[in-house]
ZAMARGU-4260 file (C-alpha; in steps of 0.2 Angstrom, whole numbers, plus 5000, padded with zeros to 4 digits):
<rodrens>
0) 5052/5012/4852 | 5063/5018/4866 | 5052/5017/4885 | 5048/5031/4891 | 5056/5025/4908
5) 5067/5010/4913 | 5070/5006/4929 | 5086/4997/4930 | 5094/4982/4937 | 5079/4980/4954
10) 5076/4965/4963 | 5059/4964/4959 | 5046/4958/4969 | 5031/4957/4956 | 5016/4953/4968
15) 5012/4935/4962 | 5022/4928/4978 | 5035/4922/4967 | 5055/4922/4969 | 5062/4941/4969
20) 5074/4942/4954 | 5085/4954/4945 | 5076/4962/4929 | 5073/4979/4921 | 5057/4986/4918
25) 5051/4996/4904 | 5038/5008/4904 | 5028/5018/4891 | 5015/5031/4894 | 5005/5023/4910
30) 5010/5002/4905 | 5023/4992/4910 | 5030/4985/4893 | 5045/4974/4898 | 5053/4967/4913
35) 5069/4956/4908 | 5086/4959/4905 | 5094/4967/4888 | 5082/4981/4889 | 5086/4997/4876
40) 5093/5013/4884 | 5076/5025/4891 | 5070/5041/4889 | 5074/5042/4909 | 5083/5028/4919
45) 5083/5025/4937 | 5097/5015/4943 | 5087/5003/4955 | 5104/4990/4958 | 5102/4984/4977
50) 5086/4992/4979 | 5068/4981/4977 | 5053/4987/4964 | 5038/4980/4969 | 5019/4985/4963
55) 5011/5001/4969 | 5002/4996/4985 | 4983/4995/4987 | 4976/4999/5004 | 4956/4992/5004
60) 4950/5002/5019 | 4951/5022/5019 | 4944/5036/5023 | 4949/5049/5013 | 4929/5052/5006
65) 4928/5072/5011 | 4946/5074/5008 | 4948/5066/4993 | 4936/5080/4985 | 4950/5093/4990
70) 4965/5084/4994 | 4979/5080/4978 | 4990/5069/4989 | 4981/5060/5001 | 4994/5059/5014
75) 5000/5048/5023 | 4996/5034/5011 | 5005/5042/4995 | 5021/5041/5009 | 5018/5024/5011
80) 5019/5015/4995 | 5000/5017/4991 | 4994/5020/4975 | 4976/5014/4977 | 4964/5017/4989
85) 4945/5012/4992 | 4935/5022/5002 | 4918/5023/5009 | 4920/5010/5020 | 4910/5005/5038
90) 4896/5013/5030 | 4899/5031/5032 | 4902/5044/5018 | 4896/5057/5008 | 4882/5054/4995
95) 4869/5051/4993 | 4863/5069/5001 | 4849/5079/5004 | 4854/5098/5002 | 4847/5097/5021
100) 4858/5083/5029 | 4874/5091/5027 | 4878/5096/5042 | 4871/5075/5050 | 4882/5066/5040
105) 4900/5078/5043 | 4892/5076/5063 | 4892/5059/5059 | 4911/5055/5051 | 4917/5069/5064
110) 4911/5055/5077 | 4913/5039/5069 | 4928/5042/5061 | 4937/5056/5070 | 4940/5068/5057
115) 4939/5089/5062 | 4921/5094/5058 | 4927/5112/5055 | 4939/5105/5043 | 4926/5096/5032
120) 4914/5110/5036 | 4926/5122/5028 | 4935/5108/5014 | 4919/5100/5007 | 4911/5109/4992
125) 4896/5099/4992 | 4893/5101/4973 | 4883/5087/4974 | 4867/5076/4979 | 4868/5059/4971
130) 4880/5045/4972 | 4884/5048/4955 | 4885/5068/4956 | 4898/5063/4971 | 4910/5051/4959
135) 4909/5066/4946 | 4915/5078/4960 | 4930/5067/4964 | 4936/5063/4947 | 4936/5082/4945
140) 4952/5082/4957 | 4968/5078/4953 | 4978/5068/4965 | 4994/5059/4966 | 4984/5040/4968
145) 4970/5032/4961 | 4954/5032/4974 | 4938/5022/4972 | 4922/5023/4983 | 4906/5012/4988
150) 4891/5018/4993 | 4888/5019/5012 | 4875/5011/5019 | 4872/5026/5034 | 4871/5039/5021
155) 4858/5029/5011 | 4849/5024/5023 | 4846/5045/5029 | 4843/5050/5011 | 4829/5038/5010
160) 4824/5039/5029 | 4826/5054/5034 | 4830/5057/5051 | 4821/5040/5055 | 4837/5033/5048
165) 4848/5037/5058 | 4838/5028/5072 | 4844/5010/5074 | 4828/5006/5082 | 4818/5011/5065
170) 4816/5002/5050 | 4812/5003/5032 | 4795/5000/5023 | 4795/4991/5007 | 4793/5007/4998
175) 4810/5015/5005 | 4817/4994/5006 | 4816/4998/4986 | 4823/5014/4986 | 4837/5008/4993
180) 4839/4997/4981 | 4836/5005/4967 | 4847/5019/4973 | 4863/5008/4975 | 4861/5000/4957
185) 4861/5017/4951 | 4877/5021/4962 | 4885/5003/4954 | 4881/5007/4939 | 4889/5024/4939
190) 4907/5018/4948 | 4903/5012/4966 | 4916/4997/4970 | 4902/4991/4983 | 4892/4996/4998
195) 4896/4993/5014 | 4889/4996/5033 | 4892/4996/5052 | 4885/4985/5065 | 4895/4991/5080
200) 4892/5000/5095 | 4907/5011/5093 | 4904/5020/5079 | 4895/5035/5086 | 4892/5052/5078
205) 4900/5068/5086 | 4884/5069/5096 | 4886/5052/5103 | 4869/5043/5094 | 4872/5026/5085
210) 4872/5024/5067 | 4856/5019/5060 | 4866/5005/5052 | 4868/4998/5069 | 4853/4984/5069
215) 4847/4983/5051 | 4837/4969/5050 | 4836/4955/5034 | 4823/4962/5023 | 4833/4979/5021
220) 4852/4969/5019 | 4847/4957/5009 | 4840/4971/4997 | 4857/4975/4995 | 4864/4959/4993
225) 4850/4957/4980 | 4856/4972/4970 | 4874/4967/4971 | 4869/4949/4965 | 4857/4953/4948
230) 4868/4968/4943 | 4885/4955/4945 | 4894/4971/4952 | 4901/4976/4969 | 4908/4973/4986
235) 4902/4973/5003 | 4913/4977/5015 | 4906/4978/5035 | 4911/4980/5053 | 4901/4970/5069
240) 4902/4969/5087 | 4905/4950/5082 | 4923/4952/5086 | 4922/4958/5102 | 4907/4949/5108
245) 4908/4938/5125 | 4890/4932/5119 | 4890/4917/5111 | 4871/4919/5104 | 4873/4938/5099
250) 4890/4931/5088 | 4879/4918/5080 | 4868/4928/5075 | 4879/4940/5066 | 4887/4928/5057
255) 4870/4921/5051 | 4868/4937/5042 | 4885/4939/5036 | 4882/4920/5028 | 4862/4924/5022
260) 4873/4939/5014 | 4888/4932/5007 | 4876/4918/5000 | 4861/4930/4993 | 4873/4942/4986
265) 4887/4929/4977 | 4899/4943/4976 | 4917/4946/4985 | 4915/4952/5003 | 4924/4957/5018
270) 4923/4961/5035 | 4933/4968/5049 | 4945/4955/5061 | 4953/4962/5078 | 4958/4953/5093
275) 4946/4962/5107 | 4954/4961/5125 | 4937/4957/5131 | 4935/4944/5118 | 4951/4939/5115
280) 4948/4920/5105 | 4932/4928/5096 | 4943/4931/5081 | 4946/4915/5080 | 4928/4909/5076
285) 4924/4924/5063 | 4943/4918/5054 | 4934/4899/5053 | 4915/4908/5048 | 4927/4915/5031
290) 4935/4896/5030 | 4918/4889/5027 | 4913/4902/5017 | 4926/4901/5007 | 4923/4881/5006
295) 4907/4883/4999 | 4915/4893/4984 | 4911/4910/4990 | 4922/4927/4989 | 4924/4930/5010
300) 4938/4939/5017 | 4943/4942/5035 | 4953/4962/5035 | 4965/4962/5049 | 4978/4972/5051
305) 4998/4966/5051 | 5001/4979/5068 | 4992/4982/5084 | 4980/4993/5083 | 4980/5006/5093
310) 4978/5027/5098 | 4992/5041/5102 | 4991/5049/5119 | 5002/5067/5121 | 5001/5084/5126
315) 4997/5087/5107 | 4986/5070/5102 | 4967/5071/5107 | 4971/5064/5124 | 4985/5063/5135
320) 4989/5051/5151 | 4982/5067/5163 | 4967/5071/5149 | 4951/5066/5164 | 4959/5074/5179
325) 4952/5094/5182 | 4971/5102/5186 | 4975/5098/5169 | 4959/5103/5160 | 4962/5121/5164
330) 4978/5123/5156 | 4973/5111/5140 | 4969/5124/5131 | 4985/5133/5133 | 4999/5133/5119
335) 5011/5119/5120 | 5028/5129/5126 | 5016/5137/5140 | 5009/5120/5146 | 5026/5111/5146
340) 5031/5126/5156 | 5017/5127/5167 | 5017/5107/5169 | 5036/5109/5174 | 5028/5118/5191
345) 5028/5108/5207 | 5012/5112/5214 | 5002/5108/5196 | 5012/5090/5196 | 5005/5086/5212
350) 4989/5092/5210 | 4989/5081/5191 | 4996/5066/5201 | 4986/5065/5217 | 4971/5069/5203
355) 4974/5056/5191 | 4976/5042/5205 | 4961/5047/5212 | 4952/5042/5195 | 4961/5028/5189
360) 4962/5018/5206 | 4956/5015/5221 | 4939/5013/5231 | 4934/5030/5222 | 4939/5028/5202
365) 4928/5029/5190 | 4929/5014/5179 | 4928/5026/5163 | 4947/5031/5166 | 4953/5015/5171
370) 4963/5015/5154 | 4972/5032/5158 | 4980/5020/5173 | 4983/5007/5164 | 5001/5009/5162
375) 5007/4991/5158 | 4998/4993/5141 | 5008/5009/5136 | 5022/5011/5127 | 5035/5024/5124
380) 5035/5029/5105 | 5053/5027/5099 | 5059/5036/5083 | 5058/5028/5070 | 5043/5021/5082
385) 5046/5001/5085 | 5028/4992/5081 | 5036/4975/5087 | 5030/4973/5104 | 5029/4964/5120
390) 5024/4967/5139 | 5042/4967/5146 | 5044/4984/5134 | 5027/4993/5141 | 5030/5010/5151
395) 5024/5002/5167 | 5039/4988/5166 | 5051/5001/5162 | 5047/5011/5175 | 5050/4997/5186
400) 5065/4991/5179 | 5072/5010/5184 | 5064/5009/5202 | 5052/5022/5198 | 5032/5024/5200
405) 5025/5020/5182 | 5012/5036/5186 | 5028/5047/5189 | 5037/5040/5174 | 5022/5046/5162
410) 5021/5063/5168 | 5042/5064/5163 | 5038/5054/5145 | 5025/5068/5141 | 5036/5082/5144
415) 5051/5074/5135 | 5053/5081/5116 | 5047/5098/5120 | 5029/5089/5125 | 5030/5080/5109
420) 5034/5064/5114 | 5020/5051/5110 | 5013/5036/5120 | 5004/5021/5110 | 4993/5013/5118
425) 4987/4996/5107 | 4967/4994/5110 | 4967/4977/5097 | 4978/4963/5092 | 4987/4965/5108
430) 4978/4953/5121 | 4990/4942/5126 | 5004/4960/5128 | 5011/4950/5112 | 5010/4949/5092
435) 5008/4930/5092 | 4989/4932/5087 | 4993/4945/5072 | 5005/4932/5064 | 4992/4920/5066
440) 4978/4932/5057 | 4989/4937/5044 | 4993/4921/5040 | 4978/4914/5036 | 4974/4912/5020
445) 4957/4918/5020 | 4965/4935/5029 | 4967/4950/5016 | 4976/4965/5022 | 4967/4982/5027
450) 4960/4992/5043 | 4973/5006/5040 | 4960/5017/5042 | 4970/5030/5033 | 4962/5049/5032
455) 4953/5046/5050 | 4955/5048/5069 | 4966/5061/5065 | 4971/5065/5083 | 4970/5047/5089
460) 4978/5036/5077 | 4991/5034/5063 | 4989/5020/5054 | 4991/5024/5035 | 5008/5017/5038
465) 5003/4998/5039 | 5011/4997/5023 | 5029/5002/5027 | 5026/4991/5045 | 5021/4976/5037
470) 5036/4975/5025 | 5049/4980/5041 | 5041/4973/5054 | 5036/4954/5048 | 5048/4953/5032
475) 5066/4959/5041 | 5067/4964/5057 | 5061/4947/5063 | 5072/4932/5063 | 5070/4912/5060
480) 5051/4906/5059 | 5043/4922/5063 | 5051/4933/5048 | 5038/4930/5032 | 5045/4930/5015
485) 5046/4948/5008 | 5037/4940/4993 | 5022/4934/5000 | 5021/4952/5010 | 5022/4960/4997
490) 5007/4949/4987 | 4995/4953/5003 | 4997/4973/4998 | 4995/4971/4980 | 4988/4957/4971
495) 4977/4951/4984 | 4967/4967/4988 | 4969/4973/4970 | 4959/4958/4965 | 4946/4959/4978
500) 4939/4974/4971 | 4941/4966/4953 | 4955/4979/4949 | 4968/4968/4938 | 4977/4982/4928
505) 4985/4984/4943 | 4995/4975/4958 | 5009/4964/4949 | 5026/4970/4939 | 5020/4961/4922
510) 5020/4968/4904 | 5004/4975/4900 | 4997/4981/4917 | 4999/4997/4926 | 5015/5007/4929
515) 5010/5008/4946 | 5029/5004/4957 | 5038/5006/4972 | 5059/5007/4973 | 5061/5004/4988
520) 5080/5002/4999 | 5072/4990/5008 | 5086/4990/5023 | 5084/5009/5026 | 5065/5008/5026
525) 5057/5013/5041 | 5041/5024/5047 | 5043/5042/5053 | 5037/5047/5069 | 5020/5052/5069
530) 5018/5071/5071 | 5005/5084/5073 | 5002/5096/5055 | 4989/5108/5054 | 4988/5107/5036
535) 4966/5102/5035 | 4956/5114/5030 | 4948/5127/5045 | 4968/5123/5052 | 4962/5106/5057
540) 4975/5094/5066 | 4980/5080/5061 | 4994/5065/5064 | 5006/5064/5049 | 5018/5048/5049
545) 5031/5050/5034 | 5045/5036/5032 | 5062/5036/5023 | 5067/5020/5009 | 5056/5025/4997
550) 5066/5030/4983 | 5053/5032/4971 | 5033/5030/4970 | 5028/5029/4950 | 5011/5031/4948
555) 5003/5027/4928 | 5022/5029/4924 | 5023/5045/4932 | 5037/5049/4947 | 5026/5056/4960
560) 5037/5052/4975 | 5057/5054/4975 | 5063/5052/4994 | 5046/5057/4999 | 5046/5071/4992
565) 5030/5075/4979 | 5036/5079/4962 | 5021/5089/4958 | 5015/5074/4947 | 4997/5072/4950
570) 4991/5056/4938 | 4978/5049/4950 | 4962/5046/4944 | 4944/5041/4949 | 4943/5020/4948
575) 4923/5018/4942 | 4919/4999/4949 | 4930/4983/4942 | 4946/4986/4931 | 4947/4974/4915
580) 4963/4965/4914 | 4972/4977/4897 | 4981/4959/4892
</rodrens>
């Protein structure tokens, strides 16, 4: 029987870690049947000579949970190389919901996770009210990847709660301790991947209240770990205030919990690792809490993220260098054109400048703004944007280097581009003003990659582009001992994750498994830069952040992706829990 597809003649990188090597692959209806040589002629060829095919990419940590019930593309990561996502994580999401809540929990994504409330307000359908009811609703949409969910622990905790759940200082009774439980076993039994939950000051609601997450106690986590342990299903996936911690006693603490967790639950877990200016070592101690972990035989993984971490500032971003000062908040609301023009005016740049000094320094700042003066940790977004940074290249030195006042330069960078020039600003993995610690973390091998945070902070950050990053950034562009081997990048995108989740038809280039590939030209791959659509519901914004060198994105066998363009192929499907290996 002829393949329905061959691609022909790739270097493929097939997501064990093993050697690249030259080899067709074969595909029939969603499976890869061969990869060798001699392969028959195909129903469709795609010359992939001097081009890479690596497995469809699977990012662990998304948001997509209100778009996913309208969305069939789920962009940026379907640019990237993604084929699967997991969402639902940090323990915010959309079901389990009373018919009376709807409006708390879009308040609380809209905070947490920056995502337009008018465009879930308008995008959600809400055809639902159980966990299961929810999974239903997404595996009602076509899309172009395959998207799987866990059960958030904020939106349990409200169902059962009421409002008393989303107060951190409240806690369950036995009675709703049970519910809980017996809610997430029917959530794992229906599909969930896991649960997960949120212990960091943070992550606020659009109103500015903590989660109810925020200081769960024992009894009520370990329920969950319980549930995860006699039904043999599931994830748990968390964020704490751990990592950025300068309080020794408070760290302890958390990793006491994550440990009675990991050890009550004997399932795979993960939890968020950033480098924290204020706590610049404490990733260190929660990298060696997974290594012992790990040594005891149990599934613990540090996410951490192969770029810094960090938000957009522009006249068309959330925020802008001159957001605080009162000169510029009477014209924010003006047009782009009119506010480059009216920002072009002599008087309005002295009254921006003197303003902005006045908040970020001097006797009489206030300490809140310090980071809009904090110019030696900007950086000017070039195109294609440059993720591989050091001090000597921050705005603030640059400004220097020209003999000009680093406040002065900022207000030029933000009107260059017609205003659309972008500023990043890392807030993690950036302490030391280098990329020395990322290298270290993604090294580890108790690392996994993820934190992409894909589908949220719309207006903040772009991140669903990791993907493209980690191959270009830590696999090329860098030279001698820093460069990692393009196999073993590749692995930490597809296997690994893939596997954490218990999702093996997927993640390696073998016979048997999902036609889930990427042909990439690895030497013209690069990211896009990030630019503001209006394409949620409501005409929400949004950052979109494309890239060029993927030739092709196959998903179940079907092109969905030619030179980042969509195809129209919408193959994705709802992923319910753990994926049998087909072999």
């Amino acid at each position: 029987m002829s393949a329905d597809l061959v691609i022909r003649n790739g270097l493929v990188v097939d997501g064990t870690g093993s050697p690249a090597r030259r080899a067709d692959v074969a595909i029939v209806d969603d499976r890869i049947v061969e990869v060798g040589d001699d392969i028959s002629q195909g129903r469709r060829e795609i010359d992939a000579r001097g081009l890479m095919v690596t497995p469809g990419f699977v990012d662990p940590h998304t948001h997509y949970d209100g778009q996913a019930t309208w969305d069939p593309w789920l962009a940026p990561s379907s640019q990237h190389g993604v084929t699967t996502v997991a969402m639902g994580n940090c323990g915010v999401g959309f079901a389990p919901v009373a018919p009376d809540r709807h409006d708390w929990l879009i308040a609380m994504m809209e905070g947490v996770e920056d995502i337009p409330g008018t465009a879930l307000h308008e995008g959600l359908r809400w055809g639902w009210e159980s966990f299961p009811e929810y999974l239903d609703a997404l595996e009602a949409q076509a899309r172009t990847i395959d998207v799987g969910t866990h059960v958030p622990h904020a939106a349990l905790r409200g169902f059962v709660m009421g409002d008393r759940g989303a107060d951190p200082s409240e806690h369950p009774d036995d009675d709703e301790i049970n519910s809980m439980a017996r809610l997430l076993a029917q959530g794992l039994d229906a599909g969930a991947l896991g649960v997960s939950t949120s212990r960091t000051e943070r992550h606020r609601t659009s109103t500015g209240e903590n989660l109810g997450t925020l200081r769960a106690r024992e009894p009520e986590l370990m329920a969950l770990a319980s549930v995860l342990r006699s039904s043999n299903k599931g994830v748990f996936q968390f964020l704490s205030d751990s990592y950025q911690t300068t309080d020794d006693e408070f760290a302890a603490a958390e990793f006491a919990l994550a440990t009675e967790f990991a050890r009550t639950s004997q399932r795979p877990m993960s939890y968020t690792v950033q480098q924290d200016f204020a706590a610049p070592e404490r990733w260190r101690d929660l990298m060696a809490l997974a290594e012992t972990l790990q040594a005891e035989g149990l599934e613990v993984k540090a996410q951490v993220a192969p770029r810094p971490i960090g938000v957009l500032m522009g006249l068309e971003a959330s925020t802008c260098v001159f957001s605080p000062t009162r000169a510029y908040a009477k014209i924010a609301g003006l047009p782009l054109a009119e506010r480059v023009v009216a920002l072009q005016t002599p008087d309005l740049r002295r009254q921006i400048l003197d303003g902005h000094s006045a908040l970020t320094s001097g006797d009489d700042a206030f300490a809140g703004y310090a980071f809009f003066g904090r110019f030696d940790d900007m950086y000017v977004l070039d195109d294609p944007p440059n993720y591989d940074l050091d001090r000597s290249m921050s705005l603030g030195a640059a400004a220097r280097r020209m003999g000009l006042d680093p406040l002065e330069y900022a207000y030029d960078v933000q009107l260059q581009r017609d205003g659309r020039q972008l500023i990043y600003v890392p807030l993690f993995n950036f302490a030391q003003g280098n990329l020395d610690a990322v290298r270290e973390m993604i090294s580890s091998p108790v690392a996994m990659f993820g934190l992409s945070d894909a589908g949220a902070h719309c207006g903040q950050i772009c991140d669903g582009s990791m993907t493209t990053s980690f191959m270009t950034l830590w696999a090329r562009d860098r030279t001698g001992e820093q460069r990692l081997p393009i196999e073993w990048v590749i692995q930490q995108m597809t296997q690994r994750p893939a596997h954490h989740f218990g999702w093996r038809d997927r993640g390696l280039v073998v016979p048997g498994l999902l036609a889930d590939l990427n042909v990439i030209d690895f030497e013209k791959l690069e990211c896009a830069s990030p630019r503001i659509v209006t394409d949620l519901p409501a005409g929400g914004r949004r950052f979109l952040q494309g890239a060029t060198g993927y030739r092709f994105t196959i998903k179940r066998g079907s092109v969905t992706f030619e030179d980042g363009v969509v195809t129209g192929e919408l193959p994705g499907r709802l992923l319910r829990g753990a994926q049998a290996d087909p072999r």
